[in-house]
N, C-alpha and C positions, 0 to 999 in steps of 0.2 A: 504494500500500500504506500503510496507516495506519500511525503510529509507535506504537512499548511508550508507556505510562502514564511520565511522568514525564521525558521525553527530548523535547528539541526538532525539528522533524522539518528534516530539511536542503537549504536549496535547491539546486538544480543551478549555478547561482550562486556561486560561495564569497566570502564579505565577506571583501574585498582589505584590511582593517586587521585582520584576526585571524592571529594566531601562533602556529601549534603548536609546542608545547615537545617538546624530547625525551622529558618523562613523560605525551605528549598529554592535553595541559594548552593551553586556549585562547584566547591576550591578546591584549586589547582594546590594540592599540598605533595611538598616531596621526604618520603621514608628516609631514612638514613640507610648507605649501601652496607651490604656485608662485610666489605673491608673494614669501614669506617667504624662501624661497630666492635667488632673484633680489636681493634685497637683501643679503643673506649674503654670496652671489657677487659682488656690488659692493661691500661692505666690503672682501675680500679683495681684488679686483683693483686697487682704491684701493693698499693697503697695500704690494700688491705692487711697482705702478709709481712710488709711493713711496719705496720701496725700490731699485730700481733706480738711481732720480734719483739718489740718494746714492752709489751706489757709481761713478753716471758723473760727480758732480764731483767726489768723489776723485781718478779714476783719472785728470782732466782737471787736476790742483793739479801748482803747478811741482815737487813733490816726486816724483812718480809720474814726471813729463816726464822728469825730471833721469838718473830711473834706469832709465826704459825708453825701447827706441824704435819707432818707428812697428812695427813688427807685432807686438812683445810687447801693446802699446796695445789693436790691435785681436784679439787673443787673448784679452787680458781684457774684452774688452767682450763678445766672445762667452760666454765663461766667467760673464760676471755677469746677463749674458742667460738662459744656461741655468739658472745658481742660483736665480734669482728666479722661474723658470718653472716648475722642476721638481726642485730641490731640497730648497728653503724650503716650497715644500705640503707635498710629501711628509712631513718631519721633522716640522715642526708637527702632521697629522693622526696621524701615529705617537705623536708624544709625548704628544699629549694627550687621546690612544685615541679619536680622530673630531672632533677639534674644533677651530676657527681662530678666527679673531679675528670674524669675521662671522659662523659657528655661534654661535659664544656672546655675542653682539650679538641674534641673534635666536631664543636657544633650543635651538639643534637640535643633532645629533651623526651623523656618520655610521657607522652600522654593517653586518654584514654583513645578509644576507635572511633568515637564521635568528636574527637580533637580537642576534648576540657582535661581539666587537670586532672592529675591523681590524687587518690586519696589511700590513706592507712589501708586500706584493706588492698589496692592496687599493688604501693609499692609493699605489704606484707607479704603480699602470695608473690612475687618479683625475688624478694630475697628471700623466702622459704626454699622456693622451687632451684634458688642458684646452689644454697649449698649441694644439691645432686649435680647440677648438669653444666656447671663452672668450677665451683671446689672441688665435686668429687670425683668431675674427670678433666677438669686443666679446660673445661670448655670444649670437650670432641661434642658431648651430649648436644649442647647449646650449637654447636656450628654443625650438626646434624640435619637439626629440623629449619635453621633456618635458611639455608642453600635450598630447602625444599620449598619455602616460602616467600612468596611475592614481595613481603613487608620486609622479608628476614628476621620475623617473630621468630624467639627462641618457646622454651615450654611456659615459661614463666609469664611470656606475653599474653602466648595464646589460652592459658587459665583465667591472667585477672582481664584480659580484655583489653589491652595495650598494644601501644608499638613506640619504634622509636620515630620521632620526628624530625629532618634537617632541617636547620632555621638559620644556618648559615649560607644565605645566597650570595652571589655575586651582583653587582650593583648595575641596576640597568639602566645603562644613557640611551634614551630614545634618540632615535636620528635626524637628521634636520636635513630634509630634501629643498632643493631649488625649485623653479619653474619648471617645467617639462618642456622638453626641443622643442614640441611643436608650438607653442604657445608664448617662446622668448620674445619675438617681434610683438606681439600682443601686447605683451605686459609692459613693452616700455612706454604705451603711450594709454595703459588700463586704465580706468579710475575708479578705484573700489572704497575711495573714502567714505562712502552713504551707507557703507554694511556694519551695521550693528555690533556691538559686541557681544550680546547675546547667541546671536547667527555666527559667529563668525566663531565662537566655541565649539558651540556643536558639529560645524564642519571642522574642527579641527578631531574634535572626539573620535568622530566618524573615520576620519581617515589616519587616525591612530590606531585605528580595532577593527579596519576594517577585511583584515584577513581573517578574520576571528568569524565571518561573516560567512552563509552557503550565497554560491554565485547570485543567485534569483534576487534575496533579501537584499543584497550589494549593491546590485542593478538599482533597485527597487528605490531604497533611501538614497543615493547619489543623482539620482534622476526628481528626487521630491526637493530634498535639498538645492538643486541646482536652478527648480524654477521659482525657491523661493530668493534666492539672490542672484535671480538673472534681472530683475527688475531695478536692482541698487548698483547695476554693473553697468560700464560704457567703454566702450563699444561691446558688445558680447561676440565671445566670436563661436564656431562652432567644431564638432566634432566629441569629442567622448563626455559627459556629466562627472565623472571624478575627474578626468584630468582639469577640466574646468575648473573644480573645485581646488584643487592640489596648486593651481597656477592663483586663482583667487586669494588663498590659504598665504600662499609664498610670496607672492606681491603684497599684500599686508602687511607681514610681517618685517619683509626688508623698508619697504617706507619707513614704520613707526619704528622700528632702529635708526635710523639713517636721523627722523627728527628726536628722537632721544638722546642721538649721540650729539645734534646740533644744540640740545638744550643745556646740557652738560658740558659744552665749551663755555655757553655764555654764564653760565655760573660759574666755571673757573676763570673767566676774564675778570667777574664782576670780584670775585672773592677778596682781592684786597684789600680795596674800597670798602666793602661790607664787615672786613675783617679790621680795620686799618681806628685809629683812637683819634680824638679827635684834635684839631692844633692844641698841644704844650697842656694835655689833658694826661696826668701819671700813669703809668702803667702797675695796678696795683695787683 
């Protein structure tokens, strides 16, 4: 069955990095890869058994000997055992709503499947489930299921309902197109001063997203858009409704540079004058 005009038609498929909102509203969120992970996971395990070491030459100083004995001893090694395994994840991912010392070495955070935060029961079943399938096999357990898995959920995830999240993107400079060839001689003698600023967003909007667009819906609004500012345009010339708009778009914008930058000389002409104290007036 063909899709309505202007709607994407949807595959039986669903892209496993999209996120329905509660306002079904649909984000482009990206997992963290299995490498990334896997090293995350090794920061932390690092830190962890690091962590231990130190509470076992404590507990091993003649000060600890003096006042406990042999089975308070191994009471607390159990007790620093269990902290280091499953109490230190837990609190750390709690406190700092998904994120340890190796998430945030490599980026990522873990959150629930519907993308809110975790809570006590999340990150408890998270480091319950690690002491088997990170402490008790070095992580084979954990890099089992998630090579098997789209998210790279470990067991831990796929119990409390989690994954991990990359929140470290790369920063996006939008491009800044010229005129288009066919439409240079045009625009040197265009006059698009009469287009609104209103209109004059929205054809920018449009043709920022507008690959984001099925061909129909494209045609569609660059053809509505085009007869709503072919009336504040002079001379109009003809041929394609985006490139129209794209040359409209691009001659705007180089004009009101062009008088921005002319307004911006006359205020550094003026600045001395305007800066300047008046005759045999102190400079205090």
């Amino acid at each position: 069955m063909a899709s309505p005009e202007g709607t994407t038609p949807v595959d039986s498929a669903t892209d496993l990095d999209e996120l329905i909102t509660g306002e079904a509203v649909a984000l482009n969120v990206r997992p963290t890869g299995y490498v990334l992970r896997a090293a995350g996971a090794a920061i932390d395990l690092v830190a962890y058994i690091v962590l231990f070491i130190l509470i076992m030459l404590a507990l091993s100083s003649e000060f600890f000997r003096f006042l406990l004995d042999d089975a308070l001893l191994q009471a607390g090694i159990v007790v620093a055992l269990a902290t280091c395994m499953v109490v230190v994840p837990t609190t750390v991912e709690l406190l700092s709503r998904g994120r340890s010392l190796g998430k945030l070495a490599v980026g990522a955070r873990i959150v629930r499947d519907d993308g809110g935060a975790i809570g006590f029961r999340h990150a408890f079943i998270r480091a319950l489930t690690g002491v088997l399938e990170i402490f008790g096999t070095l992580g084979g357990l954990a890099t089992l299921i998630a090579l098997f898995n789209s998210k790279a959920k470990r067991l831990g995830d796929l119990i409390a309902g989690t994954y991990s999240q990359h929140e470290r993107m790369s920063r996006y400079t939008p491009p800044v197109f010229g005129v288009p060839l066919e439409l240079v001689e045009w625009s040197r003698t265009a006059d698009v001063a009469r287009l609104p600023d209103a209109l004059a967003r929205r054809i920018s909007q449009f043709l920022a997203s507008a690959g984001g667009f099925t061909p129909q819906s494209r045609a569609a609004v660059s053809r509505e858009l085009a007869m709503e500012a072919s009336p504040l345009v002079s001379p109009l010339p003809g041929g394609d409704p985006e490139l129209f708009l794209a040359a409209v778009t691009a001659v705007r914008r180089d004009r009101e540079f062009v008088a921005l930058q002319g307004e911006k000389r006359l205020v550094d002409n003026l600045a001395p004058v305007l800066d300047r104290l008046p005759r045999d007036f102190p400079d205090r």
